[in-house]
N, CA, C and O atoms as a GROMACS GRO file, in nm:
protein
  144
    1UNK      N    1  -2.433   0.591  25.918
    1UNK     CA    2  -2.309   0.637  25.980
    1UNK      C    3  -2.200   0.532  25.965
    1UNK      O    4  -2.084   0.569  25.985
    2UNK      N    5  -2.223   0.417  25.936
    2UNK     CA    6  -2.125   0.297  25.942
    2UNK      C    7  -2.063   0.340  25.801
    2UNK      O    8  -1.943   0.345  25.773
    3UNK      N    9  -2.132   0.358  25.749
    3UNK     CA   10  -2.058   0.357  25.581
    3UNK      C   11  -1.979   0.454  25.604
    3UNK      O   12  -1.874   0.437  25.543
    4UNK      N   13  -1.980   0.542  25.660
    4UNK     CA   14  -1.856   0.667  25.673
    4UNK      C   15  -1.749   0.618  25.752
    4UNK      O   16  -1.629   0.634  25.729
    5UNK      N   17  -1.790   0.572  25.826
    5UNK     CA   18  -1.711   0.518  25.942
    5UNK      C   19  -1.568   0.430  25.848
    5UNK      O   20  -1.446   0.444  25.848
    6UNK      N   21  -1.652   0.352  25.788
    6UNK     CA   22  -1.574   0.229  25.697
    6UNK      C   23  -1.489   0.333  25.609
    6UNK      O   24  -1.367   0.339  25.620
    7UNK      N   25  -1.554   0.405  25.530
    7UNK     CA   26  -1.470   0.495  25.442
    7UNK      C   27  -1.377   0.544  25.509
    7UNK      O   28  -1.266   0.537  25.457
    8UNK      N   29  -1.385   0.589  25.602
    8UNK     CA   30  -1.255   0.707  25.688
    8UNK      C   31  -1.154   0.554  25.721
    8UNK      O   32  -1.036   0.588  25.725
    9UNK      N   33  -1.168   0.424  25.742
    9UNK     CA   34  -1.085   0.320  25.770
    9UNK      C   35  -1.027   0.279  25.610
    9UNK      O   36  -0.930   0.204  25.597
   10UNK      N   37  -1.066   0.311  25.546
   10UNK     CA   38  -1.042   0.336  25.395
   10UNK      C   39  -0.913   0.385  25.359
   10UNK      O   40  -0.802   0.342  25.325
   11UNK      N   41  -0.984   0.515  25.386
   11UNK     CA   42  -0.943   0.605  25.344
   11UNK      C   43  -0.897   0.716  25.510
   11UNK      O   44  -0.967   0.808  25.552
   12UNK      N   45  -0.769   0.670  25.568
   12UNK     CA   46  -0.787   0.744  25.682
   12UNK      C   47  -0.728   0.911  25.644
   12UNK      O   48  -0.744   1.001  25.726
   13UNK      N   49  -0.648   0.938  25.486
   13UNK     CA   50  -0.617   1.048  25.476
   13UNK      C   51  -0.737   1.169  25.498
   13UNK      O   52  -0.715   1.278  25.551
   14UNK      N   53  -0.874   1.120  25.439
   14UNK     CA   54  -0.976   1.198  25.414
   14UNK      C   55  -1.094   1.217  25.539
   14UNK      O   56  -1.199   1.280  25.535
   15UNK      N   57  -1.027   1.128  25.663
   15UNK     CA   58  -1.103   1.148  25.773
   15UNK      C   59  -1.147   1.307  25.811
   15UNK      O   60  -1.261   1.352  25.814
   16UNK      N   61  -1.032   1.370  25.835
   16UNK     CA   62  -1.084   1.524  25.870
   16UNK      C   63  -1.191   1.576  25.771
   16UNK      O   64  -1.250   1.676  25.812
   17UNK      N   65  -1.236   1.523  25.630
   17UNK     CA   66  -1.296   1.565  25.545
   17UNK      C   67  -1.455   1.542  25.593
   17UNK      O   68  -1.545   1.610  25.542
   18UNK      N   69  -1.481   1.448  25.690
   18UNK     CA   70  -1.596   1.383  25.684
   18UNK      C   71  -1.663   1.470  25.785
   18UNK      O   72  -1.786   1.464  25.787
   19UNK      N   73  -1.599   1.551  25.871
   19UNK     CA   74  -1.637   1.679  25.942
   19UNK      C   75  -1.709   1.805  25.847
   19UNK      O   76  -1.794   1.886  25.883
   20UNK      N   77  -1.636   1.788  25.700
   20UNK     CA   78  -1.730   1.911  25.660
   20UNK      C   79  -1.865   1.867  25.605
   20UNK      O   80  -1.901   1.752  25.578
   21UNK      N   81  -1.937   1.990  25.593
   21UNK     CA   82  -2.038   1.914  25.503
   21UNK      C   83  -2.031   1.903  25.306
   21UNK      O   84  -1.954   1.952  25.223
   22UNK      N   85  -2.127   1.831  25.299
   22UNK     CA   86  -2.113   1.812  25.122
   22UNK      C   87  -2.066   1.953  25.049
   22UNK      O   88  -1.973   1.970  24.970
   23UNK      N   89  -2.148   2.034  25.093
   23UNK     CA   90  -2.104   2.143  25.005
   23UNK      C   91  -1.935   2.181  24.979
   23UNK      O   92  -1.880   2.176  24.869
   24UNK      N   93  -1.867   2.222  25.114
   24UNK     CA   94  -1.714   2.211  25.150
   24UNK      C   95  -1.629   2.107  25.038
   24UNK      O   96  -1.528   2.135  24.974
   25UNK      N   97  -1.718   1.959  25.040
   25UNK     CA   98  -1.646   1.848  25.035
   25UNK      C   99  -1.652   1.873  24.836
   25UNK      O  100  -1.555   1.850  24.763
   26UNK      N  101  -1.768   1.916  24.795
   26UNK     CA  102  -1.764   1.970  24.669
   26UNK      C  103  -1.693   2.049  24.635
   26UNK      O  104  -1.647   2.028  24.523
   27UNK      N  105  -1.656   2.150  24.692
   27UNK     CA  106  -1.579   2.294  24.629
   27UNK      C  107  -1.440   2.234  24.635
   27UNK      O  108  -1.363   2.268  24.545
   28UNK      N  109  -1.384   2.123  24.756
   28UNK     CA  110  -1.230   2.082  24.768
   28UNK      C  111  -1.205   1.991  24.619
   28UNK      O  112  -1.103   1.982  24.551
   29UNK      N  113  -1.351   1.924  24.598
   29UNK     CA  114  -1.305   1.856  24.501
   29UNK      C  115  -1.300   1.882  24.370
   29UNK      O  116  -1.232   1.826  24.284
   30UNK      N  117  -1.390   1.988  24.359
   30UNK     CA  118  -1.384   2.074  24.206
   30UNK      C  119  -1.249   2.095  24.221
   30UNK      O  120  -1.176   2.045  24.135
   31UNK      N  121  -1.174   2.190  24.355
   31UNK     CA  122  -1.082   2.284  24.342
   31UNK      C  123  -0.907   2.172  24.270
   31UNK      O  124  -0.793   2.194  24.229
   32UNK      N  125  -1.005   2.051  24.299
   32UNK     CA  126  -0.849   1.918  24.285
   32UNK      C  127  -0.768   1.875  24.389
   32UNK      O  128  -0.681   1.789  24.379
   33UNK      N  129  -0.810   1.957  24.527
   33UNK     CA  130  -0.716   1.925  24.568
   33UNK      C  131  -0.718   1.817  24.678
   33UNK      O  132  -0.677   1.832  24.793
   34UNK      N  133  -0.764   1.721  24.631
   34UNK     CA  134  -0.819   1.554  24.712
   34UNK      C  135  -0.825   1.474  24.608
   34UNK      O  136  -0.921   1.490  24.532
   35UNK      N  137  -0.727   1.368  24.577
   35UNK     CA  138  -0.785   1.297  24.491
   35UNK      C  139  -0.809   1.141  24.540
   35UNK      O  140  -0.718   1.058  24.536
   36UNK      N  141  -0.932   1.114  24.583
   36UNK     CA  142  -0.992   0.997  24.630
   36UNK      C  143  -1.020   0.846  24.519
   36UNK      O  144  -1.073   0.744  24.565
   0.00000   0.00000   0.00000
């Protein structure tokens, strides 16, 4: 859980992202529209 934690301090745009699960977080990123 720390490693997410750190990422969302990272990256605080993609915090709400860390609520979905992988699958979600796959389809946003196929779809382009996150670019991390």
């Amino acid at each position: 859980m720390d490693e997410i934690v750190e990422a969302a301090q990272r990256h605080p745009a993609i915090a709400p992202l860390l609520v979905l699960g992988p699958h979600e977080q796959e389809f946003l990123a196929m779809n382009g529209r996150f670019s991390l």
